[in-house]
PyMOL Python script that loads the backbone (N, CA, C, O; Angstrom):
from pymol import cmd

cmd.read_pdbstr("""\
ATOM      1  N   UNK A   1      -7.874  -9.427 -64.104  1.00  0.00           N
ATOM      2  CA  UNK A   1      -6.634  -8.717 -63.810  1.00  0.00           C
ATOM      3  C   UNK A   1      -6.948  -7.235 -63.573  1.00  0.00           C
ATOM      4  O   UNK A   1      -7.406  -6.396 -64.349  1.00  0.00           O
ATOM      5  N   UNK A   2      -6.610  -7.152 -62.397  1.00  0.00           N
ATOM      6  CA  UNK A   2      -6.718  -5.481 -61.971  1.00  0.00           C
ATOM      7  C   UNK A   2      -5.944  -4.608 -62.647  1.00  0.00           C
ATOM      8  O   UNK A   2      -6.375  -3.564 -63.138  1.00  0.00           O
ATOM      9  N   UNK A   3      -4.879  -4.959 -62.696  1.00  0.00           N
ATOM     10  CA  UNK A   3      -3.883  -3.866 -63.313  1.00  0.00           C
ATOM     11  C   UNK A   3      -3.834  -3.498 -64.271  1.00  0.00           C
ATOM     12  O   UNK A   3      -3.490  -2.346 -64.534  1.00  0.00           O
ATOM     13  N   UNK A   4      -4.258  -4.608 -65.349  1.00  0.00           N
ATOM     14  CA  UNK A   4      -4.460  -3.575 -66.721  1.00  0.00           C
ATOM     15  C   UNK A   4      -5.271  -2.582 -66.854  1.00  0.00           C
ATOM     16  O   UNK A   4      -6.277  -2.360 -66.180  1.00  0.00           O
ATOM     17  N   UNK A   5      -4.690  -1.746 -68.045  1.00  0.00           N
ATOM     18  CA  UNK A   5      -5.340  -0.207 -68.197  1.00  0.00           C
ATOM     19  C   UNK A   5      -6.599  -0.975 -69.344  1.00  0.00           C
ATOM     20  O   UNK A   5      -6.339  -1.825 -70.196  1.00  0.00           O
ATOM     21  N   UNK A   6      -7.579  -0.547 -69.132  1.00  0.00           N
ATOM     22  CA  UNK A   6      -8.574  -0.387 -70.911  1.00  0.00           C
ATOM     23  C   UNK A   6      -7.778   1.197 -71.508  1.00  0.00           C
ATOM     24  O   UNK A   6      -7.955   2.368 -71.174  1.00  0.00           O
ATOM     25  N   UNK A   7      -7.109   0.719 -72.250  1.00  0.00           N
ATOM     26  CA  UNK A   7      -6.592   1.635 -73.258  1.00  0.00           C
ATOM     27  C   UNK A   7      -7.781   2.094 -74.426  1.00  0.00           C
ATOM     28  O   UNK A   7      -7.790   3.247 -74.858  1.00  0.00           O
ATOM     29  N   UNK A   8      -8.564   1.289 -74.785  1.00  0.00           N
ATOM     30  CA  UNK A   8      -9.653   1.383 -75.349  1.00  0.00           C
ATOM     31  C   UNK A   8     -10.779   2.548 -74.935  1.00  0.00           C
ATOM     32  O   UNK A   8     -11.296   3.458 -75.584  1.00  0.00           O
ATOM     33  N   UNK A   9     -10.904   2.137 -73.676  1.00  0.00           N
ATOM     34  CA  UNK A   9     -12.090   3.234 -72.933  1.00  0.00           C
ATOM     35  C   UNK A   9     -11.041   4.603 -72.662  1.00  0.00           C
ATOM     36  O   UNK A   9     -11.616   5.691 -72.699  1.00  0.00           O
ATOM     37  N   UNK A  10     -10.107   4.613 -72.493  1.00  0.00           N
ATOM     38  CA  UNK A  10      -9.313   5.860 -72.367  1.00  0.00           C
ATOM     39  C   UNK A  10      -9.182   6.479 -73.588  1.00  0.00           C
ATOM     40  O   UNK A  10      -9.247   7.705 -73.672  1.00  0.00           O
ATOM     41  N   UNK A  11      -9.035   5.883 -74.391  1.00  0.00           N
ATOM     42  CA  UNK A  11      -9.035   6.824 -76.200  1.00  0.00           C
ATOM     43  C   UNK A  11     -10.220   7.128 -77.016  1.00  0.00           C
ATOM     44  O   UNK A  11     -10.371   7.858 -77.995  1.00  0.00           O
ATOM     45  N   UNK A  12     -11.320   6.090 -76.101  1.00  0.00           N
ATOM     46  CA  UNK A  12     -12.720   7.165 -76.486  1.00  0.00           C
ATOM     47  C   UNK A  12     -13.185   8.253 -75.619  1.00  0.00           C
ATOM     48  O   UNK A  12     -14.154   8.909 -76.002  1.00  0.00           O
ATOM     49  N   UNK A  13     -12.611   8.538 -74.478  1.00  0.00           N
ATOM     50  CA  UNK A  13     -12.877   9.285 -74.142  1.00  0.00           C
ATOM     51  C   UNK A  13     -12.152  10.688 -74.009  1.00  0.00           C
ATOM     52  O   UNK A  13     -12.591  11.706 -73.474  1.00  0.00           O
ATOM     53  N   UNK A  14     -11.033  10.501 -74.579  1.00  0.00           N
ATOM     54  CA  UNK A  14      -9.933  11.452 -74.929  1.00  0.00           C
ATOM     55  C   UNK A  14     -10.666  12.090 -76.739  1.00  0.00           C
ATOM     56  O   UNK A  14     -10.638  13.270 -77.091  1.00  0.00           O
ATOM     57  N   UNK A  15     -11.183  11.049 -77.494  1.00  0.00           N
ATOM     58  CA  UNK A  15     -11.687  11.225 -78.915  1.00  0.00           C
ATOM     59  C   UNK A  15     -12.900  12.012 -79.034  1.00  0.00           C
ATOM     60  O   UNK A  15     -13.103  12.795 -79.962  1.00  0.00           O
ATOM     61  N   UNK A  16     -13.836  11.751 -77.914  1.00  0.00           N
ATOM     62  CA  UNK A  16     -15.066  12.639 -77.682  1.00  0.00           C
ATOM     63  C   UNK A  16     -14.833  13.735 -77.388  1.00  0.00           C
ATOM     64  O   UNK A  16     -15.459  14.586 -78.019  1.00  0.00           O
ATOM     65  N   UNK A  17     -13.936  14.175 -76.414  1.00  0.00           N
ATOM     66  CA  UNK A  17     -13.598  15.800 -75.872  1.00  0.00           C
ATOM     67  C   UNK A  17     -12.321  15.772 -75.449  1.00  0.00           C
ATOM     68  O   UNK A  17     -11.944  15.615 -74.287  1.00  0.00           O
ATOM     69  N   UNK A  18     -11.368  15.995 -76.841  1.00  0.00           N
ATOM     70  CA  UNK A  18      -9.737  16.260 -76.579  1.00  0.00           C
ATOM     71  C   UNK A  18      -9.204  17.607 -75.813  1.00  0.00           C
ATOM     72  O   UNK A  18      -8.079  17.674 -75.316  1.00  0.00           O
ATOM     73  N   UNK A  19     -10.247  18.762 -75.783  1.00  0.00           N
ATOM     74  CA  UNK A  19      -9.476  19.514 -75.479  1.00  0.00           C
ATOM     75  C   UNK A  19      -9.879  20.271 -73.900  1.00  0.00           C
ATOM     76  O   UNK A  19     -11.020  20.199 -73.445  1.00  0.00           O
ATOM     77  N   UNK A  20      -8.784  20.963 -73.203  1.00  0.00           N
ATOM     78  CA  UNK A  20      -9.141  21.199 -71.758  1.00  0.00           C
ATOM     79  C   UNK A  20      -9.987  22.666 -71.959  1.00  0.00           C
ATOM     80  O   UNK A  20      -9.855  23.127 -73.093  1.00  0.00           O
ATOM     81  N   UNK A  21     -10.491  23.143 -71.411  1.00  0.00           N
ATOM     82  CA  UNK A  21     -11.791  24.174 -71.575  1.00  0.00           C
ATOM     83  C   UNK A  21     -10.747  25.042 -69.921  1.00  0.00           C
ATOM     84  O   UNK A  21     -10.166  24.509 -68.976  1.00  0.00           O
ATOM     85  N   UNK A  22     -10.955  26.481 -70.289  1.00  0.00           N
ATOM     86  CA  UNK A  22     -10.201  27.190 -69.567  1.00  0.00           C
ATOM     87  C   UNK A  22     -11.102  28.333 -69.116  1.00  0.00           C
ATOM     88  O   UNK A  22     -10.885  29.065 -70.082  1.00  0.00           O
ATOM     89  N   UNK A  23     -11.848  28.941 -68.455  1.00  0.00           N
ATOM     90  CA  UNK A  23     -12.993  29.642 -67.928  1.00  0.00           C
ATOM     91  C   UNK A  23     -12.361  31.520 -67.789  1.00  0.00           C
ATOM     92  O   UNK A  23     -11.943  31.969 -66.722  1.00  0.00           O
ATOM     93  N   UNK A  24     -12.430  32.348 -69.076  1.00  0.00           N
ATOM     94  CA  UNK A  24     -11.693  33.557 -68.647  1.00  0.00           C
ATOM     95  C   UNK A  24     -12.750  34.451 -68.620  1.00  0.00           C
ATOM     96  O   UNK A  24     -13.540  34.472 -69.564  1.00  0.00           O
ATOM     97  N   UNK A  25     -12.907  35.378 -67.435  1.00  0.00           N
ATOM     98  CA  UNK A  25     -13.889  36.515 -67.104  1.00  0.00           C
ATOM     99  C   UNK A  25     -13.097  37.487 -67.431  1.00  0.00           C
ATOM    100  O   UNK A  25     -12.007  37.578 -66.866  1.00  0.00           O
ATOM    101  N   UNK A  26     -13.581  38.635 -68.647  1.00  0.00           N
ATOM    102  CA  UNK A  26     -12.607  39.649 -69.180  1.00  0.00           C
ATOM    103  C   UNK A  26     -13.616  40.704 -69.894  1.00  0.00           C
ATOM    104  O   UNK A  26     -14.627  40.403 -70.527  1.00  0.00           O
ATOM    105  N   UNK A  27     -13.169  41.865 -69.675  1.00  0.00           N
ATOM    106  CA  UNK A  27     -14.265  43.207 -69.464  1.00  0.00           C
ATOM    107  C   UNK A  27     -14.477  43.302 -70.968  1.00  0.00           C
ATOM    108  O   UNK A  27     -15.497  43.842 -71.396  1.00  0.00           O
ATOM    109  N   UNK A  28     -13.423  42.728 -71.907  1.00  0.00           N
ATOM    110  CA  UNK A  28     -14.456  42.884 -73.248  1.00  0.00           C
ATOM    111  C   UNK A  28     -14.046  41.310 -74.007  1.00  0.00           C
ATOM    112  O   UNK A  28     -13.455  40.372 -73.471  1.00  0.00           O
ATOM    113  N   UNK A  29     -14.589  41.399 -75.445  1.00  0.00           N
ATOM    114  CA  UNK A  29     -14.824  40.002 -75.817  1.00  0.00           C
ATOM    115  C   UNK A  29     -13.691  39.894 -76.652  1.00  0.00           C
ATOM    116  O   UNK A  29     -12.968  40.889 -76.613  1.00  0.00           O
ATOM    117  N   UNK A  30     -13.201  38.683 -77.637  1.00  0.00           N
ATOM    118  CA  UNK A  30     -12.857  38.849 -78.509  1.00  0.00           C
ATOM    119  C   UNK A  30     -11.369  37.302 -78.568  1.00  0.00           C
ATOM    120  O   UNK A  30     -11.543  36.287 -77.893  1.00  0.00           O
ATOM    121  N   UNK A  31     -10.508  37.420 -79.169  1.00  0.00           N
ATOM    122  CA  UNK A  31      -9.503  36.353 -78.983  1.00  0.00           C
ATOM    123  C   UNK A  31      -8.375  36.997 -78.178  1.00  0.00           C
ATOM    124  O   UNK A  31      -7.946  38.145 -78.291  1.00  0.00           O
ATOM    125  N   UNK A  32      -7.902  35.840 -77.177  1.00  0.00           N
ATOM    126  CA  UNK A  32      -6.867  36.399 -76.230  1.00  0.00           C
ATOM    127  C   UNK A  32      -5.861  35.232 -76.679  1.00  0.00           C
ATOM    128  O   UNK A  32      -5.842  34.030 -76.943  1.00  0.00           O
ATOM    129  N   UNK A  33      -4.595  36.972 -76.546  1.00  0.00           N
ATOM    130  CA  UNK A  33      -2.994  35.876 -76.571  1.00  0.00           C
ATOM    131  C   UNK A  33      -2.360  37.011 -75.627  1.00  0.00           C
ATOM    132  O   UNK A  33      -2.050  38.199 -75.715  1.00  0.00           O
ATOM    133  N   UNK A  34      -2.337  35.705 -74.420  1.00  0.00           N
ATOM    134  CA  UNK A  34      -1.208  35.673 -73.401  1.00  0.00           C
ATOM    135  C   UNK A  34       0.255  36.550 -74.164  1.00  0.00           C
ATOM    136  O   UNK A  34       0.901  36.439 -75.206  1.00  0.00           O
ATOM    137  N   UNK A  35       0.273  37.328 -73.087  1.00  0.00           N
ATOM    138  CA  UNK A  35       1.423  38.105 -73.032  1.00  0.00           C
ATOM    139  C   UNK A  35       2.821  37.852 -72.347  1.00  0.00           C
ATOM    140  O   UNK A  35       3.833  38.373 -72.816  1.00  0.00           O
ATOM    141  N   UNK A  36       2.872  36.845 -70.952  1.00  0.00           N
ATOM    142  CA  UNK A  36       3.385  36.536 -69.923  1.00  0.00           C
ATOM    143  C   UNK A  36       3.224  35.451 -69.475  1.00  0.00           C
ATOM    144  O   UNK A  36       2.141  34.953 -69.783  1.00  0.00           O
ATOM    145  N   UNK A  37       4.272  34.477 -68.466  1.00  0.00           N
ATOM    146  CA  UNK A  37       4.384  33.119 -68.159  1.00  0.00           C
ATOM    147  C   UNK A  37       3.430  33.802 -66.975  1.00  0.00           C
ATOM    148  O   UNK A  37       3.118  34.967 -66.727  1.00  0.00           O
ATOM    149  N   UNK A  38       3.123  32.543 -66.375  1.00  0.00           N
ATOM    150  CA  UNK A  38       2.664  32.220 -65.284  1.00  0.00           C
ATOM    151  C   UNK A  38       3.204  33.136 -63.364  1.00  0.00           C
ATOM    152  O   UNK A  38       2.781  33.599 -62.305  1.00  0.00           O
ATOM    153  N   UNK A  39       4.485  32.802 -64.254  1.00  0.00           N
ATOM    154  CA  UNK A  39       5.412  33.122 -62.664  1.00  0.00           C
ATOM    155  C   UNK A  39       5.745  34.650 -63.221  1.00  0.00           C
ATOM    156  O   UNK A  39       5.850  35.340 -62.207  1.00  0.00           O
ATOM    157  N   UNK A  40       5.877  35.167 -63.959  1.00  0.00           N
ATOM    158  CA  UNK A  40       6.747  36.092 -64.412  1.00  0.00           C
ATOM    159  C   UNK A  40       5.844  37.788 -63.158  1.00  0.00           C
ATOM    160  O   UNK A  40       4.666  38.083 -62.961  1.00  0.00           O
ATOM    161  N   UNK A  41       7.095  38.393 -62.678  1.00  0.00           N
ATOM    162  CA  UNK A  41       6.150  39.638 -61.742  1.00  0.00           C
ATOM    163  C   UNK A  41       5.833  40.600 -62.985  1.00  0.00           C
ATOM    164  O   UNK A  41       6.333  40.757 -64.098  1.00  0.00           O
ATOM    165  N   UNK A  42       4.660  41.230 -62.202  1.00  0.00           N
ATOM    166  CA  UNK A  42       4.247  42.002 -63.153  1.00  0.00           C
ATOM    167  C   UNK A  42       3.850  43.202 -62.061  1.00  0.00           C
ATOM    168  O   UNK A  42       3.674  42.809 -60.907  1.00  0.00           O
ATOM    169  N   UNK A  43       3.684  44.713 -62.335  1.00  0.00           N
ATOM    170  CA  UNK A  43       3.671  46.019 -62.065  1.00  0.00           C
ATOM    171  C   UNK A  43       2.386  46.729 -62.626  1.00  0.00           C
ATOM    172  O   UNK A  43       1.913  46.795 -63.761  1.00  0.00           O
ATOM    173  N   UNK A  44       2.091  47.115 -61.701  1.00  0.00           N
ATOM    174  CA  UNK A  44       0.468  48.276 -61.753  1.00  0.00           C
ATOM    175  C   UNK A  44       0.628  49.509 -62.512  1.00  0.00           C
ATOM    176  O   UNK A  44       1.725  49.869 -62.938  1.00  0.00           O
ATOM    177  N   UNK A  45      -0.507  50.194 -62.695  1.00  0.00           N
ATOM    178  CA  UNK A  45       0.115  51.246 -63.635  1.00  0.00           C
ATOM    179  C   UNK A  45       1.125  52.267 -62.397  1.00  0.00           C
ATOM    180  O   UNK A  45       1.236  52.077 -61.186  1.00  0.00           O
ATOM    181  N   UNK A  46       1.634  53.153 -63.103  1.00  0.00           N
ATOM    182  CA  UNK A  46       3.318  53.975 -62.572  1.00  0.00           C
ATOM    183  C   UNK A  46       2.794  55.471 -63.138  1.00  0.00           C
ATOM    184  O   UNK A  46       2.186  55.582 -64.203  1.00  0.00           O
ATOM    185  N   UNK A  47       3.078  56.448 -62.381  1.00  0.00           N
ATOM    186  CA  UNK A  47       3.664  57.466 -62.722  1.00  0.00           C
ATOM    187  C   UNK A  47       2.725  58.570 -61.478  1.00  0.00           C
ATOM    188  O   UNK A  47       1.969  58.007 -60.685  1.00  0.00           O
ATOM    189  N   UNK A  48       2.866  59.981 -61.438  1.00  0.00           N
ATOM    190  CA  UNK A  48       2.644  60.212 -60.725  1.00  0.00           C
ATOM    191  C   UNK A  48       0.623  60.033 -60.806  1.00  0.00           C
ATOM    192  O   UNK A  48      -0.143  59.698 -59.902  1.00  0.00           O
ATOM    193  N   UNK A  49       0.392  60.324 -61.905  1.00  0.00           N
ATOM    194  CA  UNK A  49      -1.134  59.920 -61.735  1.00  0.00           C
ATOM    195  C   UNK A  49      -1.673  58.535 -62.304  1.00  0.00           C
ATOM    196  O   UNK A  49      -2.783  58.349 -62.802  1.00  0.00           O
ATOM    197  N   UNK A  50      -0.736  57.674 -62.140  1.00  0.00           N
ATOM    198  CA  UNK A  50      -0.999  56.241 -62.731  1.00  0.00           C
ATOM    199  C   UNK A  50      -1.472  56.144 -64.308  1.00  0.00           C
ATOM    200  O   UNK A  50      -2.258  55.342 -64.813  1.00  0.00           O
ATOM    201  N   UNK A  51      -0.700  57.278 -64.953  1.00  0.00           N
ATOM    202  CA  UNK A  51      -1.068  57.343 -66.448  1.00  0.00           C
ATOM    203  C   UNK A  51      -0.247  56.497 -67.537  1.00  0.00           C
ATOM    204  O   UNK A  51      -0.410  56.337 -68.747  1.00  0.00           O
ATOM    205  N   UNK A  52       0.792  55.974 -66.530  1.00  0.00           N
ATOM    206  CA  UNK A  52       1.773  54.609 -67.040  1.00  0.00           C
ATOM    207  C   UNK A  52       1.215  53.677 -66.997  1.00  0.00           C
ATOM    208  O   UNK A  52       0.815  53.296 -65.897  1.00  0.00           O
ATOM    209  N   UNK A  53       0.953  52.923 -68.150  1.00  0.00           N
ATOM    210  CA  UNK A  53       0.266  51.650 -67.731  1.00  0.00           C
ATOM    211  C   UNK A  53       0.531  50.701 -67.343  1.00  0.00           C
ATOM    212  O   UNK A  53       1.739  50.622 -67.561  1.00  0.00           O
ATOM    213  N   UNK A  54       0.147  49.628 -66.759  1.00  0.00           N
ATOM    214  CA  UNK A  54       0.839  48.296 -66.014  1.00  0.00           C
ATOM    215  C   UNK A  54       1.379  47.431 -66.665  1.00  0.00           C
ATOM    216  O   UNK A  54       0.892  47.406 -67.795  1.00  0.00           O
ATOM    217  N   UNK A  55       2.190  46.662 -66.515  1.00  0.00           N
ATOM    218  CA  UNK A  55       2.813  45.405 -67.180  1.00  0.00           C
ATOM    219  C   UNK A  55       1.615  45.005 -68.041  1.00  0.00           C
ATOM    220  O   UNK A  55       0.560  44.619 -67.537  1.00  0.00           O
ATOM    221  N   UNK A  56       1.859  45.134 -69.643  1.00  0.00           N
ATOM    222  CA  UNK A  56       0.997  44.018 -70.652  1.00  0.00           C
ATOM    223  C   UNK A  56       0.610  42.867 -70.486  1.00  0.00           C
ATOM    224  O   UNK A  56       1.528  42.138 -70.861  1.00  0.00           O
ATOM    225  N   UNK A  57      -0.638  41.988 -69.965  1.00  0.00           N
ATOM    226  CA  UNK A  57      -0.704  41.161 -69.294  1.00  0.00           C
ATOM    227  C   UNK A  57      -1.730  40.425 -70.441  1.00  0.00           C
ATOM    228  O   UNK A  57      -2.113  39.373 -69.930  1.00  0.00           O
ATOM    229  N   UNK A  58      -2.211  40.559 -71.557  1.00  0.00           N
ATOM    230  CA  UNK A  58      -2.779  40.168 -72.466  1.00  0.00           C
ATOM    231  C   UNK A  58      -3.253  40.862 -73.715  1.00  0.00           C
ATOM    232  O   UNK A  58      -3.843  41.942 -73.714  1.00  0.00           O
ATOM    233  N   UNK A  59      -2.942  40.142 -74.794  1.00  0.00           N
ATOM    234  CA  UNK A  59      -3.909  40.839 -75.937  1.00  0.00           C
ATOM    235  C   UNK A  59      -5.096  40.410 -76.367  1.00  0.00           C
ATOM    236  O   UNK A  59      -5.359  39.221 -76.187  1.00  0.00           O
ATOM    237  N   UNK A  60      -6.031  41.236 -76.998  1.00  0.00           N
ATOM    238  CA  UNK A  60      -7.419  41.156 -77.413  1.00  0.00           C
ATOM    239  C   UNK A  60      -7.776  41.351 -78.660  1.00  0.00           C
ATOM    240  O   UNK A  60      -8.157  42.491 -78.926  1.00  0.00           O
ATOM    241  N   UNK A  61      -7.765  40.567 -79.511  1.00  0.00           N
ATOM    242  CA  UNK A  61      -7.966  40.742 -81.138  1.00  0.00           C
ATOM    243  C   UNK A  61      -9.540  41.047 -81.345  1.00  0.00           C
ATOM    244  O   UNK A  61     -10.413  40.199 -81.164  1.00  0.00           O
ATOM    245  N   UNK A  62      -9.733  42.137 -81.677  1.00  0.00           N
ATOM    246  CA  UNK A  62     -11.757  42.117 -81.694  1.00  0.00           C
ATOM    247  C   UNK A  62     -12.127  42.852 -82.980  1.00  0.00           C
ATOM    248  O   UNK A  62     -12.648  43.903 -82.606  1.00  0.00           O
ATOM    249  N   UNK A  63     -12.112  42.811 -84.334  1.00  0.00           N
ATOM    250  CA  UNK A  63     -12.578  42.633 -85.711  1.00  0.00           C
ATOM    251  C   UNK A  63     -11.633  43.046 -85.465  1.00  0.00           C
ATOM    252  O   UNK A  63     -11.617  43.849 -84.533  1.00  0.00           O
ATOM    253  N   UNK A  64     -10.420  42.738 -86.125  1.00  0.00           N
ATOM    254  CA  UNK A  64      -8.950  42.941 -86.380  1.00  0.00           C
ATOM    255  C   UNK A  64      -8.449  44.190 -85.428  1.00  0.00           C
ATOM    256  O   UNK A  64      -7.675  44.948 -86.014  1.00  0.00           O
ATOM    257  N   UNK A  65      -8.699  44.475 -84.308  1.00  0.00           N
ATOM    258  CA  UNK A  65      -8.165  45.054 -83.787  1.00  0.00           C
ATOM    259  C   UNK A  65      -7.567  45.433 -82.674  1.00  0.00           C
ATOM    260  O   UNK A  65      -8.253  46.097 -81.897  1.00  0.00           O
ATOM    261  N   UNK A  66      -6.400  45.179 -82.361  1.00  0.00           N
ATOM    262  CA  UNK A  66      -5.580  44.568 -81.565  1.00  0.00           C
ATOM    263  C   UNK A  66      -6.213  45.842 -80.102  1.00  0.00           C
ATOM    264  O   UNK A  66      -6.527  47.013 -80.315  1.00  0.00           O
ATOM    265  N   UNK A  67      -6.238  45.221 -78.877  1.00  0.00           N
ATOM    266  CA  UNK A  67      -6.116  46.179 -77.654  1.00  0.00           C
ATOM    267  C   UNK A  67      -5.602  45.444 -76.658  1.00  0.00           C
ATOM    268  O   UNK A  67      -6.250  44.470 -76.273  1.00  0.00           O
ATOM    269  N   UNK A  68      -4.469  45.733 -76.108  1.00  0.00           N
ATOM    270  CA  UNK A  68      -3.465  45.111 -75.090  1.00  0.00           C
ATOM    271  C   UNK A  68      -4.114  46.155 -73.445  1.00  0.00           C
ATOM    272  O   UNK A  68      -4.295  47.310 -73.061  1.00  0.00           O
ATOM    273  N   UNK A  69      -4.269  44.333 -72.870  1.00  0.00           N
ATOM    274  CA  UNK A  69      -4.836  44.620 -71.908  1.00  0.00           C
ATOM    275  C   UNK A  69      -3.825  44.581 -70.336  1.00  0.00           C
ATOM    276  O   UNK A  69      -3.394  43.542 -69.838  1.00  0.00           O
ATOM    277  N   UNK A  70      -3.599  46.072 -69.737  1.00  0.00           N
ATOM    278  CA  UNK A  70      -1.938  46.062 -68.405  1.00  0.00           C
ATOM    279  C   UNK A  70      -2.553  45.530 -67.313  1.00  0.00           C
ATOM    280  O   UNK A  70      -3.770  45.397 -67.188  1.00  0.00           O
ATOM    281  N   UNK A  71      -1.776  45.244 -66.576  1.00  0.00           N
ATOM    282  CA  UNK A  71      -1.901  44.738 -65.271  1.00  0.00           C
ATOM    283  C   UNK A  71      -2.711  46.271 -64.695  1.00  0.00           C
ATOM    284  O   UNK A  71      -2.494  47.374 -65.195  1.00  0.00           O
ATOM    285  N   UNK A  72      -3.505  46.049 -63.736  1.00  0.00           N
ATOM    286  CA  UNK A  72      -4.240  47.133 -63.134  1.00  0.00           C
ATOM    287  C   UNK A  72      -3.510  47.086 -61.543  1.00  0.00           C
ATOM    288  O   UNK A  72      -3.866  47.883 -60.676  1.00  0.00           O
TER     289      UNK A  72
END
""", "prot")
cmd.dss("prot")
cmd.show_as("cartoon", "prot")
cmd.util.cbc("prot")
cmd.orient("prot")
């Protein structure tokens, strides 16, 4: 029978490597939490010498210390 699924071979291979792996290139190291959806617009830095910074577009926890990274 073609149509059945092996449910079996699908839950060992979900059991070996459950989770999806996400590839982020980012100028320093440390743990990132998303600031913003996907769709949401976001703005460059503002002012007359771009000393406003851009829409918060992520944070960076690096030995407890938070640095929020703007849209450029």
């Amino acid at each position: 029978m073609a149509d059945e699924i092996e449910f079996d071979r699908l839950l060992e291979r979900y059991r070996q490597d459950p989770y999806k792996y996400v590839t982020i290139h980012a100028p320093h190291t440390g743990e990132i939490s998303f600031l913003i959806n996907t769709d949401e617009p976001v703005e460059g830095p503002g002012g007359e010498w771009d000393h406003l910074p851009g829409t918060p577009l992520f944070q960076i926890t690096r030995e407890r210390n938070d640095k929020v990274i703007g849209a450029p």
